[in-house]
ZAGU-382534 format. One record per residue: z, y, x of N, C-alpha, C, O in turn; residue in one letter. Coordinates in pm, 1 decimal. Atoms other than C-alpha are relative to their C-alpha. Layout:
<recs>
       npz       npy       npx      capz      capy      capx       cpz       cpy       cpx       opz       opy       opx  type
         Z         Y         X         Z         Y         X         Z         Y         X         Z         Y         X     A
...
</recs>
This chain:
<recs>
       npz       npy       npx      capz      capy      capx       cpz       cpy       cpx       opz       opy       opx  type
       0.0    -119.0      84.7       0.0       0.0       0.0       0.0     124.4      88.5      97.1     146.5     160.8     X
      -6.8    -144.9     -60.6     -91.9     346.4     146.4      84.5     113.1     -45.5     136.7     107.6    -156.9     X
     -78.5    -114.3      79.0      86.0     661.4      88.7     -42.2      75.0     -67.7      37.0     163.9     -99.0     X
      41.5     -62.8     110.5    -103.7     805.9    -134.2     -18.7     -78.5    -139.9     -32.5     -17.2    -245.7     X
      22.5      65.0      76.4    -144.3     518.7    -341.8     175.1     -17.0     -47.2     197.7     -60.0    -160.3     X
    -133.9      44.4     -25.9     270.5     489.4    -280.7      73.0     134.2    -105.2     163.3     133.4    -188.8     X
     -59.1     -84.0      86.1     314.0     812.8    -419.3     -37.9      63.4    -159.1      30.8     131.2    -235.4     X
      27.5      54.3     160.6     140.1     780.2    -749.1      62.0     -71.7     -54.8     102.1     -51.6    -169.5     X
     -75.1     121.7     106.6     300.3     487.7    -845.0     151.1      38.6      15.1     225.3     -29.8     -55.4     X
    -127.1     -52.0       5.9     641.6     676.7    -756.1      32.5     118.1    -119.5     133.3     169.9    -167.7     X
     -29.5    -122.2      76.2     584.0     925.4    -966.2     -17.7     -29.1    -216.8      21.1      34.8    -314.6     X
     -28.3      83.6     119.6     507.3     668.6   -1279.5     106.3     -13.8     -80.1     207.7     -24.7     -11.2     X
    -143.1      82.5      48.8     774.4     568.7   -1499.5      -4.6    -188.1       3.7    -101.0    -259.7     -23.5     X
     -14.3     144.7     -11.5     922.9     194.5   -1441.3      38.5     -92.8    -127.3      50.5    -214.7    -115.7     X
     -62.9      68.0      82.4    1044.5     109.8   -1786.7    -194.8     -22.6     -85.6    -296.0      42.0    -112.7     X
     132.3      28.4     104.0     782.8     -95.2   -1984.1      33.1     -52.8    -143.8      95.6    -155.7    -118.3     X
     -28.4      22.5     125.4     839.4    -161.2   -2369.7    -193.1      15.3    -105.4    -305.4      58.8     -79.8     X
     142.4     -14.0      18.1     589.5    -213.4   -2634.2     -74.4     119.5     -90.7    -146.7     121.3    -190.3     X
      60.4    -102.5      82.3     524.2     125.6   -2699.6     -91.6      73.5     123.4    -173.0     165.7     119.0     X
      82.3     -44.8    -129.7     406.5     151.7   -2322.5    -194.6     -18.4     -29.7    -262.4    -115.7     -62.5     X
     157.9      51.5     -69.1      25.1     199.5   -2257.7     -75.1    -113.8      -0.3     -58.4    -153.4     115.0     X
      52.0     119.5     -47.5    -169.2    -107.7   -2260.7    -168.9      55.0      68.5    -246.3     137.8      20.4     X
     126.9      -6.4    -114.5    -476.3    -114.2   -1974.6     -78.2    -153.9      13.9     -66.9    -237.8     103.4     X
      85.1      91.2      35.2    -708.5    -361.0   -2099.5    -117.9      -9.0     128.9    -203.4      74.3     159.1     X
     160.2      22.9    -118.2    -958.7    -515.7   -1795.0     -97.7    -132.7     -47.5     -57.6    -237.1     -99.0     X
      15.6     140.5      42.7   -1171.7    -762.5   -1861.1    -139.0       2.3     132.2    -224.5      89.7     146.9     X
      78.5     -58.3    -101.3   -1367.8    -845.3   -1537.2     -30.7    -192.9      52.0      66.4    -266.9      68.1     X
     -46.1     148.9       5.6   -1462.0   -1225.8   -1476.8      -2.3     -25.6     161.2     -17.2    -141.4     200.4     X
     -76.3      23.9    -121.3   -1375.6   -1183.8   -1113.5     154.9     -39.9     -37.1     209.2      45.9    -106.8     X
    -147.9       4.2      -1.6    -985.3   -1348.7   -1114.0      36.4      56.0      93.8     124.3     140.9      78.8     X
     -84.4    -141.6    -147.7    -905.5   -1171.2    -772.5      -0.3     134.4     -41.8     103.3     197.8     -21.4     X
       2.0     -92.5      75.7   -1027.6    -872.4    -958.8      96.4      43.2    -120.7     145.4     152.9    -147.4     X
    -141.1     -36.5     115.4    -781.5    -899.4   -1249.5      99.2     -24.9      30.5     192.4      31.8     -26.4     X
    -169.0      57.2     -50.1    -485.1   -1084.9   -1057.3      29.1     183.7      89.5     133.5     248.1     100.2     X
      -8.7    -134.8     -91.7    -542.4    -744.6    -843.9      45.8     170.0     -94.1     103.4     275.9     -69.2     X
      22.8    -121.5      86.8    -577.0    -508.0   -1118.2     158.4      -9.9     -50.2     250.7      70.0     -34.6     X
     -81.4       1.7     105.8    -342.5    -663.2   -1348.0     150.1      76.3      59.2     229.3     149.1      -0.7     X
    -131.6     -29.4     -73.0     -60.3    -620.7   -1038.9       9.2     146.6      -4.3     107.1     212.0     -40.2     X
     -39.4    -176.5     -30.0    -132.2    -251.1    -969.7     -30.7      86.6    -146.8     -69.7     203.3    -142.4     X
       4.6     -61.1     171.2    -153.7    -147.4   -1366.3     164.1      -7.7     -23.4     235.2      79.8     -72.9     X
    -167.6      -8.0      66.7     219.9    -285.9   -1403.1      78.2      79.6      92.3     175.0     147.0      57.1     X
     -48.5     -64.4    -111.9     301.4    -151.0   -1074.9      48.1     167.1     -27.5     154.5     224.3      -3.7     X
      35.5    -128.5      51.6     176.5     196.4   -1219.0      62.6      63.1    -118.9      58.0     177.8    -163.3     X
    -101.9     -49.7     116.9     431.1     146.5   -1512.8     -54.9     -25.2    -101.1      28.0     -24.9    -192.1     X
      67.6      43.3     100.5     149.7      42.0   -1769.9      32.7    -184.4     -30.1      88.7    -273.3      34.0     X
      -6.3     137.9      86.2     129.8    -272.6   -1997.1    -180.4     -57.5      54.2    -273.9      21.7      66.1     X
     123.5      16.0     -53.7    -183.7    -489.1   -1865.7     -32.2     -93.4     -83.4      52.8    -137.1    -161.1     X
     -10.3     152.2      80.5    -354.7    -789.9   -2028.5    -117.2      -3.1      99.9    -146.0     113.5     126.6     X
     120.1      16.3     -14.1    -667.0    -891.6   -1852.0    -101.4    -149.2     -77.0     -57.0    -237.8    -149.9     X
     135.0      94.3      81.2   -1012.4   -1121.1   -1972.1     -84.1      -9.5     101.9    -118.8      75.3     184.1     X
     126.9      92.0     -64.3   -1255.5   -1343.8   -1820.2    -123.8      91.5     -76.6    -180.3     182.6     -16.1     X
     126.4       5.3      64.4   -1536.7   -1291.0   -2089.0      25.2     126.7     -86.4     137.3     165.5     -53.4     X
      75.5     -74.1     105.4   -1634.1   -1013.1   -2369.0      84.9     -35.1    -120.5     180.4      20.3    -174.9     X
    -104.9      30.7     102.3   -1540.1   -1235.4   -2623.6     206.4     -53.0       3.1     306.3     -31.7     -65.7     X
    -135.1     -20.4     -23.0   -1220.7   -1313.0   -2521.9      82.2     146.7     -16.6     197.6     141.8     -59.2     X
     -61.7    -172.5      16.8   -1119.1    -902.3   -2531.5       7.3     -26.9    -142.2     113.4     -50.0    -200.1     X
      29.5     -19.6      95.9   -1294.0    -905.5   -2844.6     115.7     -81.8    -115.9     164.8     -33.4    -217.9     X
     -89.4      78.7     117.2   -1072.4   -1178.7   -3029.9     150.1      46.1     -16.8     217.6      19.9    -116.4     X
    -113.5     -90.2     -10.2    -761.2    -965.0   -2918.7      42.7      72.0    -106.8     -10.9     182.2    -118.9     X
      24.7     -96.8      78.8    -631.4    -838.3   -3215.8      45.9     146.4      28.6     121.2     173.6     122.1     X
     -35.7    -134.6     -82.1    -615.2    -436.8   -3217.9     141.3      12.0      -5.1     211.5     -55.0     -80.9     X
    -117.5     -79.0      19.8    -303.3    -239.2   -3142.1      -5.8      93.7      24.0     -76.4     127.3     119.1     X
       2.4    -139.6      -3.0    -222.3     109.5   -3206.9      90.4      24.3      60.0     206.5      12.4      20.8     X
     -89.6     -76.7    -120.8     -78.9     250.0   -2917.6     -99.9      24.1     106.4    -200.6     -43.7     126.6     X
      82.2     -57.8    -127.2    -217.4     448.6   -2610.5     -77.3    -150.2      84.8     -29.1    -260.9     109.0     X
      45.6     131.0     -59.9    -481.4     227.5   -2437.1    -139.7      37.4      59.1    -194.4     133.4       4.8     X
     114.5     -26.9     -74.4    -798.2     234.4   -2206.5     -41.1    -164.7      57.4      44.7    -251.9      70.4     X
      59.1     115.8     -28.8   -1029.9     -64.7   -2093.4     -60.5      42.4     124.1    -124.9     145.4     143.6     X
     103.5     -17.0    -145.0   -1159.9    -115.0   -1727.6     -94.3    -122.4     -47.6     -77.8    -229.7    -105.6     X
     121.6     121.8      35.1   -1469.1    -295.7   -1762.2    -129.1      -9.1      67.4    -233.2      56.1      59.9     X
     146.2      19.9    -113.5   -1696.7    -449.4   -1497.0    -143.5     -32.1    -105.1    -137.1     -90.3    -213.4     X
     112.2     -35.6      64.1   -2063.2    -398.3   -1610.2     -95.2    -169.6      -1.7    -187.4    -194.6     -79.4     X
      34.6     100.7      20.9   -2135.8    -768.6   -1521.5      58.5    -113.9     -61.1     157.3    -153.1       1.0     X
    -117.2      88.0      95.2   -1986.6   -1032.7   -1773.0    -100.1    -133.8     -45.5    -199.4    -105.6    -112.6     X
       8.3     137.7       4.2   -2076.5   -1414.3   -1796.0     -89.8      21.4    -140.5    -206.0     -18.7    -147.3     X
      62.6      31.4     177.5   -2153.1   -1348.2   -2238.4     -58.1     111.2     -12.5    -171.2     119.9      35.4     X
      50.9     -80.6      51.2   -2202.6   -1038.1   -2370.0      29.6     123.9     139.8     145.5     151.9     170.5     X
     -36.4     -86.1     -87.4   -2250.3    -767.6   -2073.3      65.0      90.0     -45.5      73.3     115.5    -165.6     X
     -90.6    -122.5      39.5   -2003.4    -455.3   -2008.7     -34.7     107.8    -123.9      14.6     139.2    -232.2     X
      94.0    -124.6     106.5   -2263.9    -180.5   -2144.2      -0.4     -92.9    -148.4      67.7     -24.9    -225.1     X
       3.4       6.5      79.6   -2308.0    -387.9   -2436.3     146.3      26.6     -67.8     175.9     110.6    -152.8     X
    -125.9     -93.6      80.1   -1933.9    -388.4   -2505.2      24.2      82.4      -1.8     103.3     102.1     -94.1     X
     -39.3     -96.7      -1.9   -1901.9     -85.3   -2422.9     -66.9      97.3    -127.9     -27.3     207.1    -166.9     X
      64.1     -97.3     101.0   -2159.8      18.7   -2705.9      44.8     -69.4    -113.5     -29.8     -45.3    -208.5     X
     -41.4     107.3     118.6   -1979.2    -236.8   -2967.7     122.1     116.4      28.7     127.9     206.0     -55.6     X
    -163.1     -65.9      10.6   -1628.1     -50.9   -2873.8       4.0     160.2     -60.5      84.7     211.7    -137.9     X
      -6.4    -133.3      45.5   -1741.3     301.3   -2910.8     -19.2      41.0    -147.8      14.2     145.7    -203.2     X
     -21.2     -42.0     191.7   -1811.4     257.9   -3308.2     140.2     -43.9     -51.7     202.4      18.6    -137.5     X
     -99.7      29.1      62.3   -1528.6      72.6   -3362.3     179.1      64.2      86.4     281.5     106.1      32.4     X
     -92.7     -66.9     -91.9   -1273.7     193.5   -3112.1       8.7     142.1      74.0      25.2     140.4     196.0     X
      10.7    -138.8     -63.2   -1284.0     575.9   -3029.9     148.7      28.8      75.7     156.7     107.5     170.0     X
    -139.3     -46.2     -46.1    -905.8     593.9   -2949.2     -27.0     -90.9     145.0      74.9     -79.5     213.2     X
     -31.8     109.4    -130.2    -981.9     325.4   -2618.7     -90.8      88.6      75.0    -203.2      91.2      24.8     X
     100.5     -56.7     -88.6   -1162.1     527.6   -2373.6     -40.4    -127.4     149.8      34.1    -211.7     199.6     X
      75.3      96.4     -98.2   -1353.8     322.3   -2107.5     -57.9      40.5     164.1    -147.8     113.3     206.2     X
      60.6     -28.3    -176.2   -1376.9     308.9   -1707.9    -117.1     -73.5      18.1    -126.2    -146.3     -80.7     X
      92.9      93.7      -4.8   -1674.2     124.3   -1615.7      14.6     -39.7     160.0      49.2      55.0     230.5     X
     -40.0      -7.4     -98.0   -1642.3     -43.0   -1285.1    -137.0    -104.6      74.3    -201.1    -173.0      -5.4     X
      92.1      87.8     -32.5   -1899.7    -240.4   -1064.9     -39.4     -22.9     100.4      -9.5      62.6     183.8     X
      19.1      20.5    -138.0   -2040.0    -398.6    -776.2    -170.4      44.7      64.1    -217.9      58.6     176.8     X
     139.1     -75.3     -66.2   -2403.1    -266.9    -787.9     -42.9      78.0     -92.0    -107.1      52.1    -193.8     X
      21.4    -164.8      71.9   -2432.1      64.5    -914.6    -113.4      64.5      -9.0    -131.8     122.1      98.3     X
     115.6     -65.0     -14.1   -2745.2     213.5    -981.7      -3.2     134.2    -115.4      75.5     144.5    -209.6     X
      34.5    -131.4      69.3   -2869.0     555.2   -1140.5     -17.1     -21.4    -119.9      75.6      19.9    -189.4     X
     -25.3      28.8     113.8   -2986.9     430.4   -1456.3     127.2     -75.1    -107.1     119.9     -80.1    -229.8     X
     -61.8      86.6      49.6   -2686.2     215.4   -1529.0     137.5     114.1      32.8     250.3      99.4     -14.2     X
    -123.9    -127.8      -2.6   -2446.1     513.1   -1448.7     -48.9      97.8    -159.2      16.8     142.1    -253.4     X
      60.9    -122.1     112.1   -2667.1     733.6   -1693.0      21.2     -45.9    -127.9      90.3      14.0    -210.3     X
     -58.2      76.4     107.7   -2652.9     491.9   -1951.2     162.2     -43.8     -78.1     190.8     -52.5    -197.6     X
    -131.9      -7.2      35.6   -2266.7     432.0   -1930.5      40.5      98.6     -78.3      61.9     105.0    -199.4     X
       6.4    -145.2      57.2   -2219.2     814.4   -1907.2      -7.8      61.0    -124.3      57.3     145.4    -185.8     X
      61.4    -109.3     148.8   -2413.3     899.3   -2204.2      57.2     -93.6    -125.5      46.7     -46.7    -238.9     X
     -60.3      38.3     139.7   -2219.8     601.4   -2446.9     126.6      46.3      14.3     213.0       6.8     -64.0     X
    -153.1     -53.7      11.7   -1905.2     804.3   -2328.8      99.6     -73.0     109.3     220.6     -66.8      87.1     X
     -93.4      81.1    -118.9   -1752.8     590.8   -1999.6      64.5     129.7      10.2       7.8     233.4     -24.2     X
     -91.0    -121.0     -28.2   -1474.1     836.7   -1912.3     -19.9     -30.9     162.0      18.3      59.0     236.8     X
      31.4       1.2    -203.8   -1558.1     735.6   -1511.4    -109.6    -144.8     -17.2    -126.7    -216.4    -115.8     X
      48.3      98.7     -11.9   -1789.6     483.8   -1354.7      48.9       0.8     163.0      36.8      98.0     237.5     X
     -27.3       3.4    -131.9   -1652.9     344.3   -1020.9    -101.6    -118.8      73.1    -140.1    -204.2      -6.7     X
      24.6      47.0     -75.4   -1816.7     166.1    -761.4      42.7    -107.6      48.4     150.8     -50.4      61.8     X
     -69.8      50.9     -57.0   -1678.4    -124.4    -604.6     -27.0      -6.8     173.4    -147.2     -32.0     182.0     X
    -189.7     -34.3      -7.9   -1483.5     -90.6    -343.5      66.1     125.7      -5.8      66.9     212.1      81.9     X
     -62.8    -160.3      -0.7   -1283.5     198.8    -491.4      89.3     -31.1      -5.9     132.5    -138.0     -49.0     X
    -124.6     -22.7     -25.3    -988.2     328.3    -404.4      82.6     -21.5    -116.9      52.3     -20.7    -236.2     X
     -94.7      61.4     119.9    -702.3     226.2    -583.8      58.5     130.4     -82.9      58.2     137.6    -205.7     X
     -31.2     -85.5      80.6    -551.9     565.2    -639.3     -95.1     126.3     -82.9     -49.0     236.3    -113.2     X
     133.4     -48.6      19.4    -902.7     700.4    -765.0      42.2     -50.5    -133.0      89.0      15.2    -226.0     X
     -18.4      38.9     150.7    -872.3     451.1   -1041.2     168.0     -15.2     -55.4     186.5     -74.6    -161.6     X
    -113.3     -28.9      95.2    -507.6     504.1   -1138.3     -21.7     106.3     -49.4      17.1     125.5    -164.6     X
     -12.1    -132.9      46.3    -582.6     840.6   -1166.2    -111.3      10.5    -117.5     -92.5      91.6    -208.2     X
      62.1      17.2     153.8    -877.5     748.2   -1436.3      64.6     -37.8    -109.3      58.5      -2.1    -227.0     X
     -62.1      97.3     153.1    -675.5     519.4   -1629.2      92.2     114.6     -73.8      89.0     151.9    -191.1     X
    -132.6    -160.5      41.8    -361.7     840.3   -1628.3    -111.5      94.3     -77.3     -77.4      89.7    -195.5     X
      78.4     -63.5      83.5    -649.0    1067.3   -1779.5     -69.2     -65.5    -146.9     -72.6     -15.9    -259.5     X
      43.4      77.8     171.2    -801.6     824.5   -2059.1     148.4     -78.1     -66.6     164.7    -123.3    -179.9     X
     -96.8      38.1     123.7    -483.0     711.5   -2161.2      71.5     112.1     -36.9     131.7      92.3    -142.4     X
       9.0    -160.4      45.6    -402.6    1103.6   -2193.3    -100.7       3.4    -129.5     -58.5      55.3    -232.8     X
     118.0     -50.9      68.4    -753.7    1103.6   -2387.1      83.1     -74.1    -154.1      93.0     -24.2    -266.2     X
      41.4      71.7      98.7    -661.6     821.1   -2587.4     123.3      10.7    -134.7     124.5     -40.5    -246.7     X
    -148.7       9.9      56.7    -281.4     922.7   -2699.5     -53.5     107.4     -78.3     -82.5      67.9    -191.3     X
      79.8    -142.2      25.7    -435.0    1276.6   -2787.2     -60.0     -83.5    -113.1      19.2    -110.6    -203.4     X
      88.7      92.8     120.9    -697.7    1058.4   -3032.3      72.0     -44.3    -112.2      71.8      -2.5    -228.0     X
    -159.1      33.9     123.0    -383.9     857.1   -3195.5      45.2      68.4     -67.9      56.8      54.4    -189.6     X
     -60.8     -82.6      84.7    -219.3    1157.1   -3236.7     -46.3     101.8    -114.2      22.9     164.0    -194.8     X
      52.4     -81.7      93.4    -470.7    1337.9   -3424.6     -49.0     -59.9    -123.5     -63.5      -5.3    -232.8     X
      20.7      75.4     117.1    -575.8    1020.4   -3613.7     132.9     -27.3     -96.6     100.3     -37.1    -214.9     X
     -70.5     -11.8      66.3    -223.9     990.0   -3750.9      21.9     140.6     -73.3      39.7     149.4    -194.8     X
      -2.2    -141.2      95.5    -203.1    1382.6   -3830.6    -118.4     -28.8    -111.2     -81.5     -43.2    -227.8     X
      67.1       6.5     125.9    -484.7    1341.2   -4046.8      13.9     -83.3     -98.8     -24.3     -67.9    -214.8     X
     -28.7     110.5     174.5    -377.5    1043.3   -4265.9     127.8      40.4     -13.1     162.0      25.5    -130.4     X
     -86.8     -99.3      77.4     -49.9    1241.1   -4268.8     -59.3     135.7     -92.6      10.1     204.8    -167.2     X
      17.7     -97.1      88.4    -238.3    1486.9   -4429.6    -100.5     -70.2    -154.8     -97.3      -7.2    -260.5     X
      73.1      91.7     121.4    -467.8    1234.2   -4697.2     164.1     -39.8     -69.8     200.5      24.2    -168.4     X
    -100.5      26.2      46.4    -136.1    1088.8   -4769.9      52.4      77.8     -86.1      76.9      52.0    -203.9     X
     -71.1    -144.8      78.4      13.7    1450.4   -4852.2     -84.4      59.4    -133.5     -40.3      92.0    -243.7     X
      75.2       5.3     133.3    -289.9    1506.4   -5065.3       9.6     -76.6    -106.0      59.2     -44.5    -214.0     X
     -59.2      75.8      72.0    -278.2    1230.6   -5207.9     105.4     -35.1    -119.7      92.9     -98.5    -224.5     X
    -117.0     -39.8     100.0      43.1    1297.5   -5372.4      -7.5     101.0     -71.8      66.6     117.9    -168.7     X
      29.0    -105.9     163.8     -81.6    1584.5   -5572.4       0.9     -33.5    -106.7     -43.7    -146.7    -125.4     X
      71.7      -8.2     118.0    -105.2    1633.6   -5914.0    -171.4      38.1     -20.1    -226.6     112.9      60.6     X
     135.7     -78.8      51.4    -468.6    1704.6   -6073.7      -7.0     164.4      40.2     -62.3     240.2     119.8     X
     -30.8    -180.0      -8.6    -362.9    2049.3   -6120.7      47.2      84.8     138.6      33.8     199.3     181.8     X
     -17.8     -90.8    -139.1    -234.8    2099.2   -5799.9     -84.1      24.1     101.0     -93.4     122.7     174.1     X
     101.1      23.2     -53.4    -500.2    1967.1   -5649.8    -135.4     121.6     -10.1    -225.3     141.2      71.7     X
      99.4    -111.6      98.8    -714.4    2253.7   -5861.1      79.6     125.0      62.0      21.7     212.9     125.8     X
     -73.1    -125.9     -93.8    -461.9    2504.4   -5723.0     -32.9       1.7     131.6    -113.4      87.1     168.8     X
      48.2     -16.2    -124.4    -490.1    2433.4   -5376.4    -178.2      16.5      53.4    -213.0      79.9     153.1     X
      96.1     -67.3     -51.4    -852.7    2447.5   -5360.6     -50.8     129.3     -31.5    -144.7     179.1      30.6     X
      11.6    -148.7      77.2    -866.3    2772.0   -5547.5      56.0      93.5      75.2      -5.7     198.4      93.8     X
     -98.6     -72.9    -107.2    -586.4    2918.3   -5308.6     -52.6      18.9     130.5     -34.5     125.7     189.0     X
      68.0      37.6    -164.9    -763.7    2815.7   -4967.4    -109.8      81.4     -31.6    -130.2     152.1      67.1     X
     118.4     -48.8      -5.2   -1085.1    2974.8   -5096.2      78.3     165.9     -25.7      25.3     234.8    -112.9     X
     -33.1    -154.5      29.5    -895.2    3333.8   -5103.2      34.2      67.0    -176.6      31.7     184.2    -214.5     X
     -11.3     -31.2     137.0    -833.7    3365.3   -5458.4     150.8      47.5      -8.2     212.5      -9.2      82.0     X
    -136.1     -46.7      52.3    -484.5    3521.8   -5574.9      36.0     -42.7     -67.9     -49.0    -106.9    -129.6     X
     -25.5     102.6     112.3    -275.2    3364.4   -5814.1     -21.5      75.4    -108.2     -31.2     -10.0    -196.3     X
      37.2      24.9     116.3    -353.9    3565.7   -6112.5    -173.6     -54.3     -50.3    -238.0     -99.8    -144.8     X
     184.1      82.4      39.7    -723.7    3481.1   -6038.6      -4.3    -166.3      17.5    -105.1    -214.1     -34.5     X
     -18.2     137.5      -9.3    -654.1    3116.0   -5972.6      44.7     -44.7    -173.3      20.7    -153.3    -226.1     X
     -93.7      28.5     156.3    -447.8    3158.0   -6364.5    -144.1      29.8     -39.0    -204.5     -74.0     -65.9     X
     109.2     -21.2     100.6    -767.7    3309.3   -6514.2     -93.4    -102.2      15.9    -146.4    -153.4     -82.7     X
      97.1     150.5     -35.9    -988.3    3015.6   -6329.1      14.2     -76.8     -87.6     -73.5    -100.8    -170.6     X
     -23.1      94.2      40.3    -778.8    2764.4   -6453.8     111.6      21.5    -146.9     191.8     -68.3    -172.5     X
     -13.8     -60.8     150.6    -657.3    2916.8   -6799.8     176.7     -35.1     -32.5     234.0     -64.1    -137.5     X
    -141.6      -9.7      43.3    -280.8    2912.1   -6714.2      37.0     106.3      80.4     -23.7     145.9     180.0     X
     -77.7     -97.1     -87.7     -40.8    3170.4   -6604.0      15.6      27.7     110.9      -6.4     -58.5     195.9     X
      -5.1      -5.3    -162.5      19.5    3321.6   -6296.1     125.7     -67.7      57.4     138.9    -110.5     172.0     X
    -130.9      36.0     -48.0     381.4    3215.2   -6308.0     -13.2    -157.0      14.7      71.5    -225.0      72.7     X
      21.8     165.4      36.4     269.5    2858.9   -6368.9    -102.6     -33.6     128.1    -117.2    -152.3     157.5     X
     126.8      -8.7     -78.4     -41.4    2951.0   -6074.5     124.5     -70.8     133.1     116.7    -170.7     204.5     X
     -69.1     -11.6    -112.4     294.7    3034.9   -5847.8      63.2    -132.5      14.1      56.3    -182.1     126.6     X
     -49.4      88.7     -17.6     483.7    2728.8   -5933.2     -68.0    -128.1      52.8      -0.5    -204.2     122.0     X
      92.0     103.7     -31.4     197.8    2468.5   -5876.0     -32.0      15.1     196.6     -42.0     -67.2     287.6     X
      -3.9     -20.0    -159.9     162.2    2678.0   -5530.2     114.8     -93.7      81.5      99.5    -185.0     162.6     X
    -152.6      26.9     -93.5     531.4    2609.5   -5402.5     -57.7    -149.3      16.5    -121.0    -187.2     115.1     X
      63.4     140.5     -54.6     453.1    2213.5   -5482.4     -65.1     -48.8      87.3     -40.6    -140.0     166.3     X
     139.4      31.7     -76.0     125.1    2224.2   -5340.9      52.1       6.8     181.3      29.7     -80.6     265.1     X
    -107.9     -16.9    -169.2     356.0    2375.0   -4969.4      33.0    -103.8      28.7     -17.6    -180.4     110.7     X
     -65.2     103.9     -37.7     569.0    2150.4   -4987.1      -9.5    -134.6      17.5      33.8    -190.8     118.1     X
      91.7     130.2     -22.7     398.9    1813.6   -5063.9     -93.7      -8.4     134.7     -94.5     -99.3     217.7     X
      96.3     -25.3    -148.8     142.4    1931.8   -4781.7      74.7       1.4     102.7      35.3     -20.2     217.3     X
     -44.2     -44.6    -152.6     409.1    2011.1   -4569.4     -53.2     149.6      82.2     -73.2     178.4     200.2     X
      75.5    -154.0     -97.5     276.3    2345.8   -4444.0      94.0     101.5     -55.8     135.9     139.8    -165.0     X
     -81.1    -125.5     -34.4     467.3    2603.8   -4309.2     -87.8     144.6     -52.7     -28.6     237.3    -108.2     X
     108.0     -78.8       2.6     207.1    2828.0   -4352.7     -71.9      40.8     -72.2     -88.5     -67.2    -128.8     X
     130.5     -17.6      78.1     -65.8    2959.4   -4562.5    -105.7     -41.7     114.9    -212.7     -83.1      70.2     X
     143.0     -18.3     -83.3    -302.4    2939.9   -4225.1     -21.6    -156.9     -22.4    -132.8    -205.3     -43.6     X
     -13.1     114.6     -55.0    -182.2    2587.5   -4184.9     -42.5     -67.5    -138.3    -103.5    -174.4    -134.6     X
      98.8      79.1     102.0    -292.5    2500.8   -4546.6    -131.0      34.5     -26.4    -199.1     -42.1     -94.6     X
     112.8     -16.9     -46.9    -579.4    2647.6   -4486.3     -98.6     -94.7      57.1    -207.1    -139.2      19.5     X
      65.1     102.9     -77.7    -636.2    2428.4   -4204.4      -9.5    -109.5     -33.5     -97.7    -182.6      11.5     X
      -5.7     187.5      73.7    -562.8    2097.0   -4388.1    -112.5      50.2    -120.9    -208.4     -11.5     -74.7     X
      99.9      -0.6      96.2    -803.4    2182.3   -4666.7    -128.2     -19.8      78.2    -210.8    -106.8      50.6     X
     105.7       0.2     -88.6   -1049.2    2256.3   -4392.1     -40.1    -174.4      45.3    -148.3    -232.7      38.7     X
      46.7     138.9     -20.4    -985.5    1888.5   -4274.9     -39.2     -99.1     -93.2    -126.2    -185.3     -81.1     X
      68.1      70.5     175.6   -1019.7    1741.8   -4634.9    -127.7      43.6     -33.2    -186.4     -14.2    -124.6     X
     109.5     -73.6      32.3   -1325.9    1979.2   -4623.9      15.1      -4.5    -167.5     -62.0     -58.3    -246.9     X
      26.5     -98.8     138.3   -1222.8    2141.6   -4955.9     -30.0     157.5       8.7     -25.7     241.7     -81.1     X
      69.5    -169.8      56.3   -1353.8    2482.4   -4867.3    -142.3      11.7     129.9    -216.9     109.6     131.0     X
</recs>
């Protein structure tokens, strides 16, 4: 272990649980994954590695931070192909691509289905910790915005009709006695459907219900 590679993995955390990271490889070199798998746990991450394609594939998913290294040559279904199977169904897994003969088109191609790096083989070790530390950044970021938004379907969700009729009336700039004349009730009845509409949403804010309508694309 070098010192630069010494002081990355010092600066990791050592506790692993299963809310840690998982760093999916699937590479059908075994020196390649017995290698990987060591300096992934080393690094404080959760590892699993795979021989084949399908083998990853039968994995069922889990939601938690996660990134795939994935050599571009594979026994069944090649890397690039998984890698273009993962990106419809998996956007939260961001993807290293890794390999032993690298060429221009096969970088360009990665690249452009979204590889977050393509390495070379033999690369440095703290080269690729420092990919995996950025896509599992990418991929927690992803999680967290895919749960904000079904916290906010959810919150919808729980409307009434009517409130539902309020809030998009409200987001589009309307006032509550023009929201009452819209919808042929009172303003005091406009205001009360408002408060609900806050609070069910959760929003602090007028901007911030704003912005959730925006993501429901009701205005």
């Amino acid at each position: 272990m070098n010192s630069a590679q010494a002081s990355f993995l010092k600066s990791r955390p050592s506790l692993v649980s299963c809310d840690t990271p998982i760093v999916f490889v699937v590479d059908d070199d075994i020196s390649v994954r017995e290698s990987l798998e060591a300096l992934i746990r080393c690094a404080g991450w959760r590892s699993e590695v795979f021989a084949t394609a399908q083998e990853f594939l039968a994995r069922p998913r889990e939601f938690v931070p996660s990134c795939l290294v994935l050599d571009v040559a594979l026994p069944d279904l090649n890397g690039l192909d998984l890698q273009k199977r993962i990106a419809t169904e998996r956007n939260d897994m961001p993807i290293i691509i890794i390999t032993g003969h690298g060429d221009v088109p096969t970088t360009v191609r990665a690249m452009k289905a979204g590889a977050v790096e393509f390495l070379t083989k033999p690369y440095g070790d703290v080269v690729l910790l420092s990919a995996i530390e950025q896509a599992i950044e990418c991929s927690s970021a992803t999680l967290r915005r895919a749960a904000e938004m079904q916290s906010t379907r959810d919150s919808f969700a729980s409307l009434s009709y009517r409130e539902r009729q309020v809030m998009a009336l409200v987001v589009r700039g309307l006032l509550n006695k023009q929201v009452g004349v819209e919808l042929g009730i009172s303003e005091i009845t406009v205001k009360a459907h408002r408060g609900r509409v806050m609070h069910k949403m959760k929003a602090d804010s007028f901007a911030k219900l704003v912005k959730m309508a925006g993501a429901l694309h009701l205005n």
